[in-house]
C-alpha positions in Angstrom: -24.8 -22.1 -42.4 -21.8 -21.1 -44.5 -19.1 -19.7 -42.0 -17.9 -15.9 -42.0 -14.7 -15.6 -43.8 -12.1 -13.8 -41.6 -8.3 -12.5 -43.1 -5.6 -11.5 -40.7 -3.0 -9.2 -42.1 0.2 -10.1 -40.2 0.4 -13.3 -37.1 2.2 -11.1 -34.3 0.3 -11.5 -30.8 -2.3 -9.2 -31.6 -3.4 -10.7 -34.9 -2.3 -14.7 -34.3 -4.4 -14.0 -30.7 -7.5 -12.8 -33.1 -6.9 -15.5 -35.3 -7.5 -18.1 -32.9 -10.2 -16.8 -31.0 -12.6 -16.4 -33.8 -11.5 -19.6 -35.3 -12.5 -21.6 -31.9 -15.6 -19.6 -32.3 -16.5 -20.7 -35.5 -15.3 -18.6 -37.9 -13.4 -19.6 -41.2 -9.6 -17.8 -40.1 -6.6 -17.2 -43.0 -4.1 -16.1 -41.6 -1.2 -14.3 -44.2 2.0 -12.7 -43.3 4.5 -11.3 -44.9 7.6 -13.4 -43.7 8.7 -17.0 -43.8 8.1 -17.4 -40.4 5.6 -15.9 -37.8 5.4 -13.8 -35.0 6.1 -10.5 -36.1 8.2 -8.9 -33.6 7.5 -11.5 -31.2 9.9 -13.9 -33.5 13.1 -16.2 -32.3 15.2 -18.2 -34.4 17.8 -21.1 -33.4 21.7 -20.0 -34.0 24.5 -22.4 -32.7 21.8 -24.1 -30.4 20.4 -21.0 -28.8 16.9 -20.0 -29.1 17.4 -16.2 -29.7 14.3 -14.2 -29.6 14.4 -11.2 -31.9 13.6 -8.8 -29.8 14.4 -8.3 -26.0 11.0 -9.2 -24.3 9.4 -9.5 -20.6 6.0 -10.3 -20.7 4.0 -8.1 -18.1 1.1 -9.8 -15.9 2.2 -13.4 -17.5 -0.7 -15.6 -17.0 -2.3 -13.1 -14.5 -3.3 -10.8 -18.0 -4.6 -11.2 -21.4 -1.8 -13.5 -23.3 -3.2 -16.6 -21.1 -6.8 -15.1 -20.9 -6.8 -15.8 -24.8 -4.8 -19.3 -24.3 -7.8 -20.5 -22.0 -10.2 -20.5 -23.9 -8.4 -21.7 -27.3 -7.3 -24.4 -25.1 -3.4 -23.7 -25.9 -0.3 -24.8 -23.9 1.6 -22.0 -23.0 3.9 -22.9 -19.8 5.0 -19.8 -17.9 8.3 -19.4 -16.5 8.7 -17.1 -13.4 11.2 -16.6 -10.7 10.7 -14.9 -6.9 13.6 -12.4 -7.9 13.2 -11.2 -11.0 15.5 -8.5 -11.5 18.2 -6.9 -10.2 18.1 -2.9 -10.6 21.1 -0.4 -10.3 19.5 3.3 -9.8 21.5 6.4 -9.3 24.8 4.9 -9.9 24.8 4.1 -7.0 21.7 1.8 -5.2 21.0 -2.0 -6.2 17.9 -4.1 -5.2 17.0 -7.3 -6.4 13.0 -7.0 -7.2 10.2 -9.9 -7.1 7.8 -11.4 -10.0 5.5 -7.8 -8.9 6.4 -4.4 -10.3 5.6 -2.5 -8.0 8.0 -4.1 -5.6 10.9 -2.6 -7.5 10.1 0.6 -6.2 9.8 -0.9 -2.1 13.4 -0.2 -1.6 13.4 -0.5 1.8 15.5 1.9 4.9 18.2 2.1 2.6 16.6 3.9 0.0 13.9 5.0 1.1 15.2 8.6 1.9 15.0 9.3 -1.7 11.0 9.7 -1.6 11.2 12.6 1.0 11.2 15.1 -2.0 8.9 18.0 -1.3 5.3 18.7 -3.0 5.6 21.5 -5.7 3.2 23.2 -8.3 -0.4 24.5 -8.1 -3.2 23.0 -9.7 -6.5 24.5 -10.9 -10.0 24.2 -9.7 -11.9 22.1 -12.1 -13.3 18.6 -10.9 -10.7 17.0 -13.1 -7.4 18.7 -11.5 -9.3 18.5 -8.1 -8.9 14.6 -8.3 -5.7 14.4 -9.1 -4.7 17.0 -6.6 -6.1 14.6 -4.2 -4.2 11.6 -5.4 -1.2 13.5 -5.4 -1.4 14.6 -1.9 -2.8 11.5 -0.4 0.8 9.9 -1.7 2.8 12.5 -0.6 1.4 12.2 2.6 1.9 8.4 2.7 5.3 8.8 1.3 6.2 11.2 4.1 5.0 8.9 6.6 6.6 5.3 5.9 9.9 4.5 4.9 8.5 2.7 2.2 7.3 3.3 -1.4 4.9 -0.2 -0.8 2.0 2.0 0.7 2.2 4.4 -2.2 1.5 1.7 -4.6 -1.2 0.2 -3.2 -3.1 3.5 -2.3 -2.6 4.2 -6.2 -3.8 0.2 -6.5 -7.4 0.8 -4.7 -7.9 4.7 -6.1 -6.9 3.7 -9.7 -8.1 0.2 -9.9 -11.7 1.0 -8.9 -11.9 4.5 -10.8 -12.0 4.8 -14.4 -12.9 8.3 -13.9 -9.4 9.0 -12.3 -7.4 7.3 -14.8 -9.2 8.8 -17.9 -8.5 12.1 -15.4 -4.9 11.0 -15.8 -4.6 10.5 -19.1 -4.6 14.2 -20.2 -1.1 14.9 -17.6 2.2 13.3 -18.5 4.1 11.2 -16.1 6.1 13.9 -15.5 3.7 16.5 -14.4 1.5 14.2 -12.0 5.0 13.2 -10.2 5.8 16.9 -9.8 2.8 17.4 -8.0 4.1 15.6 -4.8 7.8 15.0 -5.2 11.0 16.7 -7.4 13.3 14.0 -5.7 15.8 12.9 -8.7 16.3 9.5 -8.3 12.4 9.0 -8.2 12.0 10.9 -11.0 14.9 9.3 -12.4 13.7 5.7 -12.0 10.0 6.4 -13.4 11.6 8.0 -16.8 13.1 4.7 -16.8 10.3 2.4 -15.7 7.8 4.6 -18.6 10.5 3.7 -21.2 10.3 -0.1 -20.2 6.5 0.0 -20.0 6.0 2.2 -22.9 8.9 3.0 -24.9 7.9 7.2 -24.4 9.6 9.5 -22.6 8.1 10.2 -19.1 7.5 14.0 -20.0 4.8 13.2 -22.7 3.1 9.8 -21.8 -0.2 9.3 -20.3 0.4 9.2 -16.2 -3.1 7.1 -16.4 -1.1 4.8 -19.0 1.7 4.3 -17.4 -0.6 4.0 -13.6 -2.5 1.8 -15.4 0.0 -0.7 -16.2 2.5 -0.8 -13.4 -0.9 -1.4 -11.2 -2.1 -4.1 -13.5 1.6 -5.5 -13.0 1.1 -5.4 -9.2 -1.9 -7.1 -8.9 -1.3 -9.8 -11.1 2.6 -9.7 -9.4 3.9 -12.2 -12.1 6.6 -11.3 -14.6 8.0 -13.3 -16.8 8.6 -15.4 -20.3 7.0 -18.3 -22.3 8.9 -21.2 -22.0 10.4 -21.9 -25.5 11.4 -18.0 -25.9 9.1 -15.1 -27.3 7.8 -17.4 -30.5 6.3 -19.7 -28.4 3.4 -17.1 -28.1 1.8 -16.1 -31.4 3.1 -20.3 -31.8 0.8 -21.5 -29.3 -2.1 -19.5 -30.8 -1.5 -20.7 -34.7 -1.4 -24.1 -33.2 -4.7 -24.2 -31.5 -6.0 -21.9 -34.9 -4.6 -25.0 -37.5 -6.3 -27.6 -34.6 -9.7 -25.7 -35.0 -9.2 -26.1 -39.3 -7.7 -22.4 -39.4 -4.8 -21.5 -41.8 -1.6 -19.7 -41.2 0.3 -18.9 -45.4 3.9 -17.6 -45.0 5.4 -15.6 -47.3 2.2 -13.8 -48.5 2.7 -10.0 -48.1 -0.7 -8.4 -47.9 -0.7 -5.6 -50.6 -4.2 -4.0 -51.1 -7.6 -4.1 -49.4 -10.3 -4.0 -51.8 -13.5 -2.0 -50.6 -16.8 -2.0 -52.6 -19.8 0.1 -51.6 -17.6 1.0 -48.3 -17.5 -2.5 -47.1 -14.2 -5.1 -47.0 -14.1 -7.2 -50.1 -10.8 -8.9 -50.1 -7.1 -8.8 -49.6 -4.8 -9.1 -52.2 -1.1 -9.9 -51.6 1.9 -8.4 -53.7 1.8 -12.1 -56.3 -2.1 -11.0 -57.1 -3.9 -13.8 -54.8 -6.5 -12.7 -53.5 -8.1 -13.6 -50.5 -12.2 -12.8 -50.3 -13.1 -12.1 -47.1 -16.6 -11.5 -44.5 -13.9 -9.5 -42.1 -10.5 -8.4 -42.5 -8.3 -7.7 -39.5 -5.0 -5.8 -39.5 -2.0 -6.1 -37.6 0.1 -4.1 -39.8 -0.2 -1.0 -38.2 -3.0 1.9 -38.7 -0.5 3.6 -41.1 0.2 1.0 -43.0 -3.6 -0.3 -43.1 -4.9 3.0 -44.0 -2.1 3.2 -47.1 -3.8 -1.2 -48.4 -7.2 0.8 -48.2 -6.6 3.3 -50.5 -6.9 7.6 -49.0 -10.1 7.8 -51.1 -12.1 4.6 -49.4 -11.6 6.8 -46.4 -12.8 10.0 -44.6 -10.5 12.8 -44.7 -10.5 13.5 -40.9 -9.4 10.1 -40.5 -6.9 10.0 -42.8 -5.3 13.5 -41.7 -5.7 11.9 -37.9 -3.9 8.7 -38.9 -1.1 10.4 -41.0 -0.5 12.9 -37.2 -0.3 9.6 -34.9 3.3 9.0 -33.5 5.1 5.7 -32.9 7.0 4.4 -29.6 11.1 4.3 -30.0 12.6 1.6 -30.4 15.0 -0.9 -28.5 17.8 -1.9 -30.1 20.1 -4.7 -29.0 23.4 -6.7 -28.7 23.4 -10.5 -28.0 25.8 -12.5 -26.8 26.1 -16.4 -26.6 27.7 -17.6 -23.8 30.4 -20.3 -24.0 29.7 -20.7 -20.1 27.2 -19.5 -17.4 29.2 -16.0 -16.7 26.8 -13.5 -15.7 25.1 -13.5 -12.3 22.5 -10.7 -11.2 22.3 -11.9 -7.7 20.0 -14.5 -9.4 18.3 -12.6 -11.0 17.6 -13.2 -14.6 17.3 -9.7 -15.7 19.6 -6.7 -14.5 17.6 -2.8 -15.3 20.8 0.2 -15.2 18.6 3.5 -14.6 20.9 6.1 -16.5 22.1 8.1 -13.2 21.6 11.5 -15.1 19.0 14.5 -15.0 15.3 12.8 -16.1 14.9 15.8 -17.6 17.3 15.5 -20.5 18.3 11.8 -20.2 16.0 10.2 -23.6 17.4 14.1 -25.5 19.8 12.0 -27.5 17.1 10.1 -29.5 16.4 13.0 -30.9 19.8 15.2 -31.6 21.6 12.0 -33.2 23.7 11.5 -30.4 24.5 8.1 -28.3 24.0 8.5 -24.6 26.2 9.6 -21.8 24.8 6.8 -19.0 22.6 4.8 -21.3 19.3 2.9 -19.9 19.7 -0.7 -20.1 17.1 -3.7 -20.4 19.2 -6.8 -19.9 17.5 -10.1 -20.0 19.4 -13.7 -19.6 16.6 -15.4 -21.3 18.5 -18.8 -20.5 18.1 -17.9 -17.0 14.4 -18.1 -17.4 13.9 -20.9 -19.3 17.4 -23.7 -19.9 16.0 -24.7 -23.2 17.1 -21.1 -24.5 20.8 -22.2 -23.9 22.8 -25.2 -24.3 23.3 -27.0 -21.1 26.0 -25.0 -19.6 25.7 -22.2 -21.5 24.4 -18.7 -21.4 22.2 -16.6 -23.7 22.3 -12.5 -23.0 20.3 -10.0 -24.9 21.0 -6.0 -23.9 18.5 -3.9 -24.6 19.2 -0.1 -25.4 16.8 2.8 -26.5 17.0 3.6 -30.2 15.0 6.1 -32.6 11.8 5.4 -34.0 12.7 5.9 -37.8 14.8 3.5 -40.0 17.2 6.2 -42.4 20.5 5.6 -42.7 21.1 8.8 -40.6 19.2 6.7 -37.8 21.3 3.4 -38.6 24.6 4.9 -37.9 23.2 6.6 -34.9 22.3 3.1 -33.8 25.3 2.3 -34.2 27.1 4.3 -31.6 24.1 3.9 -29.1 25.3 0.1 -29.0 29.1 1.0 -29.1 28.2 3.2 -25.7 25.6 0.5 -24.5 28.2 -2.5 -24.7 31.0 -0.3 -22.9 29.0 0.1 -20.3 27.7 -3.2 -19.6 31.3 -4.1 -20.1 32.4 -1.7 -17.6 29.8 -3.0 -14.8 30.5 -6.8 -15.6 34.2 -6.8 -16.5 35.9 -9.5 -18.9 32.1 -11.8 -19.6 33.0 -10.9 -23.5 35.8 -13.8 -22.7 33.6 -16.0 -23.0 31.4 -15.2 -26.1 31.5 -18.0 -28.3 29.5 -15.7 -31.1 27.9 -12.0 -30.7 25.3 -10.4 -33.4 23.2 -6.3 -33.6 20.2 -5.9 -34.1 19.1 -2.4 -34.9 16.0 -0.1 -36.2 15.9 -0.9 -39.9 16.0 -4.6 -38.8 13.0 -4.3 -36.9 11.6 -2.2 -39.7 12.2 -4.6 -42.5 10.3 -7.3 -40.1 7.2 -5.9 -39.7 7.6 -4.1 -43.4 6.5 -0.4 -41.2 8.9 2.9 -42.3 8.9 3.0 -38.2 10.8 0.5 -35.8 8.6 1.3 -32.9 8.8 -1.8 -29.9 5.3 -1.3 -29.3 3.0 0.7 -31.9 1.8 4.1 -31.5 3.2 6.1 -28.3 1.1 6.2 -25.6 1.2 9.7 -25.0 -1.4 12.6 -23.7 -2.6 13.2 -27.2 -3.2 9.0 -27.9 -4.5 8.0 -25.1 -7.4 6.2 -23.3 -11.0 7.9 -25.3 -7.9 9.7 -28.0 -6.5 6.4 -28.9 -8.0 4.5 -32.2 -10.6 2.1 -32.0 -10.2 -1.3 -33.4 -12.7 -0.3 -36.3 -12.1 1.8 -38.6 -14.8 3.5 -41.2 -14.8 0.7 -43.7 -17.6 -1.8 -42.8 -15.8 -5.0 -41.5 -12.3 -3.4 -41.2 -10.8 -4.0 -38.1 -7.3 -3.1 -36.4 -5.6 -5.4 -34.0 -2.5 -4.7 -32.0 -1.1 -1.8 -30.1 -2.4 0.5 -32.4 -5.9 0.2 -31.5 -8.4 -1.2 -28.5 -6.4 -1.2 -25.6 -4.4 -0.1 -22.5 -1.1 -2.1 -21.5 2.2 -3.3 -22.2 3.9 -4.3 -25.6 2.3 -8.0 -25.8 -0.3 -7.9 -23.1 -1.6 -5.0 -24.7 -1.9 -6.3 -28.3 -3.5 -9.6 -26.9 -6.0 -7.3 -25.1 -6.9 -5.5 -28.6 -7.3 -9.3 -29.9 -9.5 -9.8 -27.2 -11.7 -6.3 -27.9 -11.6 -6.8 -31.6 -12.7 -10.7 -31.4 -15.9 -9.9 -29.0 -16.7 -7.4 -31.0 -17.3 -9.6 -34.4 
C-alpha cells in the first residue's frame, strides 16, 4: 500500500517530535522549516567554541516525561544530564536554599524558612460542588501547613488529591494561581515565590493562570523529580528526533518557509512554500502557531467562530537574555548549575512593568550555567552563563527598547549579587523579543505559545485538529498540559496517536 503523505510546518520539539513518530510508524514524513537550521526555539549555535543555546532552557521531568517517552520508541539517543542540587534560589532578598533534581523540593525550606507558610486562611468560597472541592483542598493544606515546619507535606497531599483527580484539576482550571493561594495563606514570600515559580513554568503572571496548570505541572515535576538538560545543549532535542526521522527514510528541507495551505472540498491538499514548491500532502501538521496556521489556511476555509476564537487567544511573555562566555570557571551557585532571584517585591504588582513599558525594580531572574550541566557546552576551563529576564510578548520597536532597559536592570543586578565575574568575559551578546520573533517568523515572541491562563485552559484550550479535514496543530498551542518543551512533545504525542 502507497504510504500516507505527512508535511510538518516548522521542526521545533513539537513538530520534529511528530515527525519522527509517524515516520517510525510508517508514514511518508517532510519535514520544512523556515530557517537554515532546525529547532525553532529550541536552537543553539557554536560561537568561539561554546555551544550557546538560543534560548535559556531547563527541561521539566527530563526523561521521567514526554521528550524521552517519544525518544523510546523512535529508538533515539538522547543522554540526560542531571545533578542532586540543581539550583540555588534567593527568595525575599533575603533567604537562599540550594534545591534538588525535584521541584517541589524548592519549596521544603526547612526550620529556617519555614515560618513563612504560617500566613492565615482568608476569603469565602461559594456552595457549588466545584468551589466545595477546592475549598477542601485549600483547607486540608492549610491545616498541613500549620502543622509541620515544612512545605514537603503540602506537596505531596496536593501530589495524591491532584494526581488521581482529573475532576479537581479541571475544578482548578477555572481559579488563578492567585486566588486558590489566597484561600489558605496571604503570606508574601509564598505568594512571592509562586508568582515567580508560574512565570518559570508558564511564562503568565500568577494572577491569571490556571492554578490546575500550574498544579499540574509542578506535581508532574515532583514525581518524575528530574530536572535537567540534553547533553549537547537545547538542539540536541528536535536533533535527536530528525535523526531517527532521516534513519526511518523521513526528510527534514531547510530554508523552505511554509507560505499557504491549500484546502479543496474542506480537506488539506498541500503546502506551498514562499519559492512556489509545493508539497502534496495526506496530513499536514503545524507547528507554526494557531495564528499563524489559521492566516496559511486562508479566513474563508474556516468557520467564523473559529476564526474570531483564534484571532482572541493570548500568548505567554517572553524571556529575554544576556550571555556571557567565560574566559574561566567564575561563577559558583553553591554547585549548583542554575541560580532563580525571586524579585523581593509585592506579588501583586511585581510582572506590572511588562505592561507600562518600564524595566523592573528587583527583576526575576532565570540563570542557567549550561556548562555546568554538560562540559561540552564550554571549553575546558571555561564557563558559559545565559541570564534569563521577563520581556513583553510583542516584537515593536516600542517593545525593543523596552527590552533594552529590562537587560540594562537585569545585568546590574546579577552584577550586584556576583561582583567583578564580567572580568572575565572573553565575549557577551542580547538576545531580545524581535529575535525570538524573527525565529519562529510569529508577530509574538512568546517562550512557550499561548498563555496558559483561566480562559485557555484544560477543556478551553485548542485541540490539535482544527476544522479542515487532516489539519493538525502541534506544539504548545494545542493538545496538552505542561511545560515549554515537555508540553509541546506531549501535543506530538496526542497529535501522532491520533493519525
Amino acid at each position: 500500500m502507497e504510504r500516507k503523505k505527512v508535511v510538518v510546518i516548522g521542526s521545533g520539539v513539537g513538530g520534529s517530535g511528530v515527525a519522527a513518530l509517524l515516520q517510525h510508524r510508517g508514514y511518508d514524513v517532510t519535514v520544512l522549516e523556515k530557517n537554515k537550521f532546525y529547532g525553532g526555539k529550541c536552537h543553539s549555535f557554536d560561537r568561539d567554541g561554546f555551544t550557546v543555546d538560543c534560548g535559556v532552557h531547563m527541561y521539566s521531568r527530563g526523561p521521567g516525561g514526554n521528550l524521552l517517552e517519544i525518544n523510546r520508541e523512535i529508538g533515539g539517543d538522547i543522554k540526560w544530564l542531571a545533578k542532586k542540587n540543581a539550583v540555588e534560589m534567593r527568595i525575599g532578598g533575603e533567604y537562599s536554599l540550594a534545591a534538588n533534581s525535584g521541584l517541589g523540593s524548592m519549596l521544603n525550606m526547612g526550620r529556617t524558612i519555614s515560618m513563612i507558610t504560617r500566613g492565615k486562611a482568608t476569603g469565602a468560597l461559594g456552595r457549588d460542588p466545584a468551589t466545595r472541592r477546592v475549598k477542601g483542598l485549600s483547607n486540608a493544606l492549610y491545616r498541613t501547613l500549620r502543622m509541620d515546619d515544612s512545605l514537603l507535606p503540602a506537596l505531596k497531599l496536593i501530589s495524591n488529591l491532584v494526581s488521581c483527580n482529573e475532576v479537581l484539576i479541571s475544578d482548578l482550571d477555572d481559579m488563578s494561581l492567585r486566588d486558590f493561594l489566597y484561600t489558605f495563606t496571604d503570606n508574601v514570600l509564598i505568594n512571592q515565590m509562586m508568582a515567580y515559580i508560574s512565570m518559570i513554568l508558564t511564562c503568565t503572571t500568577y494572577d491569571r493562570v490556571s492554578a490546575g496548570e500550574v498544579l499540574w505541572c509542578v506535581i508532574k515535576q515532583f514525581t518524575a523529580n528530574t530536572l535537567g538538560v540534553p547533553e549537547g545543549s537545547a538542539r540536541a532535542l528536535p536533533g535527536n528526533y530528525l535523526r531517527c526521522m532521516a534513519r526511518d527514510g523521513g526528510r527534514l528541507v531547510l530554508g523552505a518557509r511554509a507560505d499557504k495551505i491549500k484546502v479543496d472540498s474542506g480537506k488539506v491538499k498541500s503546502v506551498v512554500t514562499d519559492d512556489g514548491t509545493e508539497y502534496e500532502a495526506d496530513y499536514i501538521i503545524s507547528n507554526a502557531g494557531i495564528q499563524l496556521t489559521t492566516a496559511m489556511v486562508g479566513e474563508e476555509n474556516l468557520p467564523a467562530d473559529y476564526v474570531r476564537r483564534v484571532k482572541g487567544l493570548e500568548y505567554s511573555y517572553s524571556f529575554i537574555t544576556i550571555k556571557y562566555g567565560l574566559s574561566r570557571k567564575t561563577l559558583d551557585f553553591k554547585g549548583a548549575p542554575c541560580f532563580f532571584n525571586v524579585p523581593n517585591m509585592d506579588p501583586e504588582t511585581m510582572y506590572d512593568y511588562l505592561k507600562t513599558g518600564d524595566a523592573p525594580e528587583d527583576p526575576h531572574l532565570f540563570v542557567p550555567m549550561q556548562s555546568e550541566w554538560d562540559d561540552t557546552a564550554a571549553p575546558t576551563g571555561q564557563q558559559l552563563v545565559i541570564i534569563g529576564v521577563l520581556g513583553p510578548v510583542t516584537a515593536t520597536r516600542e517593545d525593543a527598547e523596552q527590552c533594552g532597559k529590562i537587560l540594562d536592570r537585569a545585568d546590574e543586578k546579577f552584577e550586584s549579587m556576583f561582583p567583578g565575574f564580567k572580568k572575565n568575559a572573553v565575549w557577551s551578546m542580547r538576545t531580545d523579543n524581535s529575535y525570538y520573533s524573527q525565529l519562529t517568523g510569529k508577530p509574538t515572541a512568546d517562550c512557550i505559545g499561548l498563555a496558559q491562563i483561566v480562559e485557555q485552559a484544560g477543556v478551553r484550550k485548542p485541540g490539535i485538529k482544527t476544522p479542515v479535514e487532516g489539519l493538525y496543530l502541534v506544539g504548545c498551542d494545542a493538545g496538552a498540559r505542561g511545560v515549554g518543551t515537555d508540553q509541546a512533545a506531549g501535543s506530538a504525542i496526542a497529535v501522532a496517536n491520533n493519525i
